[in-house]
Steps between C-alpha positions, in 0.01 A plus 500: 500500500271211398690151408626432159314205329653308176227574252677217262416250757301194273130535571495877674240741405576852622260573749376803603809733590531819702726832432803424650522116447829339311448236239822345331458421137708397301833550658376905529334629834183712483294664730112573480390916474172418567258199564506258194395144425569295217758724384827302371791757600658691172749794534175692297517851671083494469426209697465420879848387520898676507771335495795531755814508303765320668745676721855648339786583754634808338781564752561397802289746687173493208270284382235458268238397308537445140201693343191307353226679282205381708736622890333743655776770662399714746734859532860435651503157338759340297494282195793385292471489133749447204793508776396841664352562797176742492295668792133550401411878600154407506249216491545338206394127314622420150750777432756388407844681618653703274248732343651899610093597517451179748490468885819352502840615563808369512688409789833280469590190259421173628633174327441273756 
């Protein structure tokens, strides 16, 4: 995993940034899809970046992520939105939880 720069810092202009690198903006972390420059991080679910939601503890043997529109979530993975835990059944990026026709399903509650 490639460091995680400030990209509020006075002065900095995002350089040039490869998939897989971590860029904190305002107080939200994001990581890079693809290669992008110039490209202010936004939870947009069209653009370079995705946002990491932050990590839940759900019980004390599961954890995480609360679910952002731009998050990409690979099969298996978990995402906790509106207080429920959901396990994407495919690879999914802005669908939001919920939808019976979606590739989410629910798995527990979770309310942190």
């Amino acid at each position: 995993m490639a460091r995680v720069i400030d990209a509020e810092r006075p002065g900095l202009r995002l350089p040039a940034r490869q998939e897989g690198d971590r860029v904190l903006y305002q107080n939200r972390l994001f990581e890079a899809q693809w290669w992008t420059q110039n490209q202010v991080p936004t939870s947009s679910p069209w653009l370079a970046w995705a946002e990491i939601g932050a990590t839940i503890r759900c019980s004390t043997e599961a954890t995480a992520r609360t679910w952002t529109d731009s998050g990409i979530y690979l099969t298996g993975q978990t995402a906790v939105h509106d207080g429920i835990r959901w396990t994407a059944q495919w690879w999914t990026r802005n669908q939001e939880p919920g939808d019976k026709n979606g590739p989410w399903v629910k798995t527990d509650t979770c309310n942190g």
